[in-house]
N, C-alpha and C positions, 0 to 999 in steps of 0.2 A: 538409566545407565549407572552402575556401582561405579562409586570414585576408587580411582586407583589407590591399593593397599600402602602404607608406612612400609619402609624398604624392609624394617623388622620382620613385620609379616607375610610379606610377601618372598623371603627370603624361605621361612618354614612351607610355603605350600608350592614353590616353584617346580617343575616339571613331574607333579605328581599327575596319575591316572588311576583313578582305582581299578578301572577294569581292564588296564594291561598290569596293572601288579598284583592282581587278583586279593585287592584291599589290603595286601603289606604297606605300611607305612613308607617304609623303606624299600624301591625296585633293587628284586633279589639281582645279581650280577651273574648271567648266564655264560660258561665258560666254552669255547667247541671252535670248533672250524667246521667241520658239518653240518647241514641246514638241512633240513628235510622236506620235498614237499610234498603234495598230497597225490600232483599226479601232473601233466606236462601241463595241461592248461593253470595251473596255479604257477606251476612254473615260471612258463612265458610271463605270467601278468607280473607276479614280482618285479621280475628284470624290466618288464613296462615300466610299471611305477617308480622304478630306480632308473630307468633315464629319463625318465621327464620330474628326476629330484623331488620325488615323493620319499618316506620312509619305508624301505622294505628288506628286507633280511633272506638273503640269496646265498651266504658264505661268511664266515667269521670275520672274515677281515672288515665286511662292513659295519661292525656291530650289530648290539642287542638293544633290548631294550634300557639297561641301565645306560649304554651309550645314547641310545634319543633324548632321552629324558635330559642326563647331564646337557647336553646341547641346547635343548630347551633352553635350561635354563639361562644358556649363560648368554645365548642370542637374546634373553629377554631382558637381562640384566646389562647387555651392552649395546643392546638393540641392533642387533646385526639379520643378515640375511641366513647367517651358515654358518656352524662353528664344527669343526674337528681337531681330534684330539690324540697327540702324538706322547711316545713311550718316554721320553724325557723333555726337560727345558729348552735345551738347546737347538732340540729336533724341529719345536715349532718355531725360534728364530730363522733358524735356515730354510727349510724346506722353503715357506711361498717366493724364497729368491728366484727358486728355479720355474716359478708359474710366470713370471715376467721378463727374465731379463736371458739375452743370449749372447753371444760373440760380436764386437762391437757398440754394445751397451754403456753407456755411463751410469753410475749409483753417485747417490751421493749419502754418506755415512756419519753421523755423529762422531765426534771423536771420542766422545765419553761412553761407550756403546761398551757392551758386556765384554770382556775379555774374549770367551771363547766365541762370540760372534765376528769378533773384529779379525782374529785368527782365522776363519772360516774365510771372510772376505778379503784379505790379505795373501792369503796360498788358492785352494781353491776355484773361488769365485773367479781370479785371475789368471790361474791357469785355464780358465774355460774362456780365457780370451773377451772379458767383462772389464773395463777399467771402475777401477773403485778409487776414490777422493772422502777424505776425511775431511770434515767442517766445523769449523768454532760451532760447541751448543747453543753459545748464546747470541748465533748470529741474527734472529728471528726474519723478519721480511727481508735482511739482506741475503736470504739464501736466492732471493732470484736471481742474483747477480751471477750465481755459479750453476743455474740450468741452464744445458747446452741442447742442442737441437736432438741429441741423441741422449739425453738424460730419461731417464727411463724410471728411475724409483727411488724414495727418499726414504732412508730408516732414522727413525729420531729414537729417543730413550728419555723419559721425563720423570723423573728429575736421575740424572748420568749415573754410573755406574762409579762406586768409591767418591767421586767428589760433587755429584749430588746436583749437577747443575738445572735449573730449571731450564726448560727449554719453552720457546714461545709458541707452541704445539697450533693454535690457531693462526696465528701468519705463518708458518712453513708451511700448511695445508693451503692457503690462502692463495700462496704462489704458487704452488704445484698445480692448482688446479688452473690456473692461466694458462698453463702451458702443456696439460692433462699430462701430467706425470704422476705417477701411482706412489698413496705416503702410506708407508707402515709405520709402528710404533710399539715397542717395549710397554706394555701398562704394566707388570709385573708388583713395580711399587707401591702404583694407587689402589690396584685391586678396582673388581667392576662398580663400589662404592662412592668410590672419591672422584674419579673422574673415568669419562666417556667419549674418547677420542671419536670413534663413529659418528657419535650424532652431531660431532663439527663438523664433518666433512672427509675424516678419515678412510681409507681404504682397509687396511687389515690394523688386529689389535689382537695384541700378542699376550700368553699369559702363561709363566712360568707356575703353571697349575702346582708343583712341586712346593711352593712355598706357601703364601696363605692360604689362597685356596682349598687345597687339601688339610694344611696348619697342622702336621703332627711329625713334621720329618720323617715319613717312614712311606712316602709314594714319590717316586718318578714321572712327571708328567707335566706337562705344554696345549695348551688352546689355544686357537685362532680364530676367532672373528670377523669374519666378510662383511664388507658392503651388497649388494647387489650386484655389483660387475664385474667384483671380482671371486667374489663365492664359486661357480662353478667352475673358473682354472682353479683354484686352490683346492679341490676337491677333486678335480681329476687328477693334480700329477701331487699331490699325495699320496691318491692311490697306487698311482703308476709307481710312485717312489717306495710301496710297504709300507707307508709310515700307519702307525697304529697303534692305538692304547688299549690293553686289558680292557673288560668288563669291570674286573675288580678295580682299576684304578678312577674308573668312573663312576662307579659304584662311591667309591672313597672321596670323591671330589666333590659330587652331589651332597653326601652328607658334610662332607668340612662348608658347603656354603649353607648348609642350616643355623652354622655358628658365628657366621664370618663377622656380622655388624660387632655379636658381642666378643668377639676376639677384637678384631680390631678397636671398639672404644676401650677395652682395659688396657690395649699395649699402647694407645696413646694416650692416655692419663699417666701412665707409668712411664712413659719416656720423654714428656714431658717434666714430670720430677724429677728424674737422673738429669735430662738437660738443666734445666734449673739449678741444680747441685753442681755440674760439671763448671759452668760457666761460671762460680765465685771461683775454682780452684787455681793456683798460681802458675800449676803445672800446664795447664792450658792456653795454648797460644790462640785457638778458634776454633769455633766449631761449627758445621756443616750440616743444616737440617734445615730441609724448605719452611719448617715451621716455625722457625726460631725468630722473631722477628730482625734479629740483626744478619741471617742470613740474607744474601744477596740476593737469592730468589724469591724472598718471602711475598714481594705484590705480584708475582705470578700465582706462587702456589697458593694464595688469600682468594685470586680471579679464578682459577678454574677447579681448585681441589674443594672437595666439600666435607672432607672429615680428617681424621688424625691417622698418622703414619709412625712406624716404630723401630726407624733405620735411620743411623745416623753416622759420623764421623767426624774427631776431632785432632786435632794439630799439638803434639808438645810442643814446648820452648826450644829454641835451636839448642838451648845448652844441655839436651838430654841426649844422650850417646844411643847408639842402637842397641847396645849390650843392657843401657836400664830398660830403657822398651821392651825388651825381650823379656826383662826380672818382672816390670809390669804385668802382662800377660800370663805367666809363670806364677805368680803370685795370688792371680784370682783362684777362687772356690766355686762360685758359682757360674762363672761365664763359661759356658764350653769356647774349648778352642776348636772351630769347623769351619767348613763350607755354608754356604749356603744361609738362610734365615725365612724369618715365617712361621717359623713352628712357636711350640708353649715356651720352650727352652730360651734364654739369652743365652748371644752367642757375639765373640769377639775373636778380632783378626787384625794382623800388619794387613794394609793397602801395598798393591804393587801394581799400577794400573799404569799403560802407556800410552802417553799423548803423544803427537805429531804436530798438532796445528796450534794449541793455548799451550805454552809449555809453564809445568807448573815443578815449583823447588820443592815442596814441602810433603811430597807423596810418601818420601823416607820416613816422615816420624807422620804420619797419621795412621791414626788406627780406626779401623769399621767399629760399632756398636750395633747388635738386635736387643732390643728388648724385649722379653716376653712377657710370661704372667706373672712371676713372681714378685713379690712383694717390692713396692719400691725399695722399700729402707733398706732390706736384705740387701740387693743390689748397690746401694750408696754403699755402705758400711763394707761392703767387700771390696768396689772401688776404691773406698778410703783405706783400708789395709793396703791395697796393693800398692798405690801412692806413696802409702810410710816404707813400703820396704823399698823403694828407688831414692829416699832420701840420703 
C-alpha cells in the first residue's frame, strides 16, 4: 500500500481524472443548464445514480465535472462524506441552517461569528420562529450548560471574527454530542491545511472558498463539508434552496488549491515579521493573532492548528483619536483599504464588530491586518510611514 502523499503533493494531483478530463491537466469548467442524453434509458439511469448519491449530471444545476472534482477534493482534504458549493461566502454559512432547524428550535451561536451570519440569525432565522442565543467563544465544555432539550445546533467560528478568539472546538463538539446536537463551524481561517474540524467529531465545516482557497480576490464562493449524517439533508435543501456555484468558480477553486500550502507558508513567514515589528511599536496597545505567543489563544491554536495563518488585529493606545486612525489607514501605500482577505494583496480595515455576551471596549481603535505576498520590509516601512504621519 503507497504511503500517504506530503500535503505538498497531494495538493498538486487532488481530484484529477485523466479520463474525464480527457488528459488536461486542468478539468476544463463546462458552462449550460442543458444536459443531453442519449435516450430515456440513459435517462432514468442518471437520475438513478443521483438518488442513491452517485455522481451524475441530469441539469446544470447539479454540476459538471469541474464541480466533482473540486468536491473531491476538498472532501479529501477535510475528510468529509459530501461537499457543495455555493455562489458566495455567506450563502454557505446560511443555507445548512435551514437543513436542521425549524420553528421552535434553540441554536446556539458564537458571539464572535461573522457579522453577516449573526445578521442572518438575528432577523431571519428568528422570524422563522428559531430562538437564537449567542455564547462566550471562550466558554469550551461549559457550553453544556446552555443545551436545552430543544437545542438543535451549535455554530462556532475559530478563531472569532475581528477579535480572533480561539474557540475550544473539541469540547464544544464533545458536549454536543452527548446530547446529539448538530456542530457546524466557520474553518474559513485555518483553511483545509491547519485544521480539520470533521475528523474531531464535527458535523459541517464551512469555507468561505472566496478567500484562500480560490486566493486571488476575484471569485465569489463557499463550501460545505458533511459528515455522513448530515451530507444528504445538506444536499437536498441546497438544492431545494438554488444554491449553486459556476463551473468557473470551481474550476477556479480547484486551481487556487494547487497553490494553497505555498500561499499560505509565505503569508505566514511574512506575518509573522510584520507581527514582530508591530509589537516593539509604542503605538500599539495589543495585538490579536492565535499565533503570537502572548495571544490568549495561543495553547489552543499550538493544540490543534498545524500551520501559519496571515490575519490579524491590533489595538492603539486609548490616546489615539479616531480621526488619527483614520490618517493611519489613509496614509498607507500598499494596504488596500477592502473587504474581505485571502488573496496575494494585503489588505487593512477599522474593526466594527458586535458583541452581546463578552463585551469588549477596545473594538473602536482596533484595526484588521491581511497579509499577503509582498515583501515584508515593503509592508513594515509603509507601516512605519503611516505611524509618522499620526504623530
Amino acid at each position: 500500500m503507497r504511503k500517504r502523499l506530503k500535503i505538498d503533493s497531494e495538493l498538486v494531483h487532488l481530484g484529477r481524472d485523466l479520463d474525464k478530463s480527457s488528459g488536461y491537466v486542468n478539468i476544463p469548467p463546462y458552462e449550460g443548464s442543458t444536459i443531453l442524453h442519449h435516450d430515456i434509458a440513459d435517462m432514468k439511469n442518471r437520475v438513478r445514480l443521483q438518488m442513491n448519491g452517485e455522481p451524475s449530471f441530469t441539469y446544470g444545476t447539479e454540476g459538471g465535472p469541474a464541480h466533482q472534482a473540486f468536491y473531491e477534493a476538498m472532501n479529501q482534504l477535510e475528510g468529509g462524506a459530501g461537499t457543495w458549493a455555493y455562489g458566495t461566502g455567506l450563502a454557505g454559512c446560511v443555507t445548512p441552517f435551514f437543513a436542521f432547524v425549524q420553528a421552535g428550535d434553540h441554536v446556539l451561536v458564537t458571539d464572535s461569528v461573522y457579522g453577516p451570519t449573526r445578521d442572518f440569525c438575528e432577523t431571519l432565522l428568528k422570524r422563522l420562529g428559531v430562538e437564537v442565543e449567542f455564547y462566550d467563544p471562550l466558554i469550551g465544555s461549559g457550553i453544556e450548560r446552555l443545551i436545552r432539550q430543544n437545542t438543535r445546533l451549535i455554530y462556532m467560528e475559530s478563531p472569532g471574527s475581528h477579535t480572533l478568539e480561539m474557540q475550544d472546538v473539541p469540547a464544544i463538539i464533545a458536549a454536543a454530542k452527548k446530547k446529539d446536537v448538530i456542530t457546524m463551524i466557520d474553518n474559513t481561517y485555518a483553511t483545509p491545511l491547519n485544521f480539520n474540524p470533521l475528523r474531531l467529531g464535527a458535523d459541517v465545516v464551512i469555507h468561505a472558498a472566496t478567500k484562500y482557497i480560490c486566493g486571488h480576490s476575484d471569485v465569489l464562493m463557499s463550501t460545505v463539508t458533511c459528515s455522513e449524517r448530515t451530507w444528504p439533508e445538506v444536499k437536498r435543501v441546497s438544492k431545494i434552496l438554488g444554491q449553486y456555484a459556476s463551473a468557473q468558480s470551481c474550476y477556479l477553486g480547484l486551481r487556487g488549491l494547487r497553490t494553497l500550502k505555498v500561499r499560505m507558508d509565505a503569508i505566514g513567514a511574512h506575518t509573522q515579521a510584520v507581527v514582530d515589528w508591530l509589537s516593539q511599536r509604542k503605538e500599539v496597545e495589543s495585538i490579536l493573532w492565535p499565533a503570537y505567543p502572548k495571544d490568549p489563544g495561543y495553547a489552543i491554536y499550538k493544540r490543534d492548528f498545524s500551520g501559519p495563518i496571515g490575519l490579524f488585529c491590533f489595538t492603539f493606545k486609548p490616546n489615539f483619536t479616531d480621526e488619527q486612525i483614520d490618517k493611519f489607514l489613509d496614509s498607507l501605500t500598499l494596504f488596500g483599504l477592502g473587504y474581505s482577505w485571502g488573496g496575494f494583496e494585503s489588505l487593512i480595515l477599522r474593526c466594527y464588530g458586535k458583541r452581546t455576551v463578552r463585551n469588549r471596549t477596545d473594538l473602536d481603535r482596533m484595526v484588521r491586518v491581511y497579509i499577503g505576498l509582498e515583501d515584508p520590509s515593503d509592508l513594515i516601512t509603509d507601516l512605519e510611514h503611516a505611524f509618522s504621519a499620526i504623530q
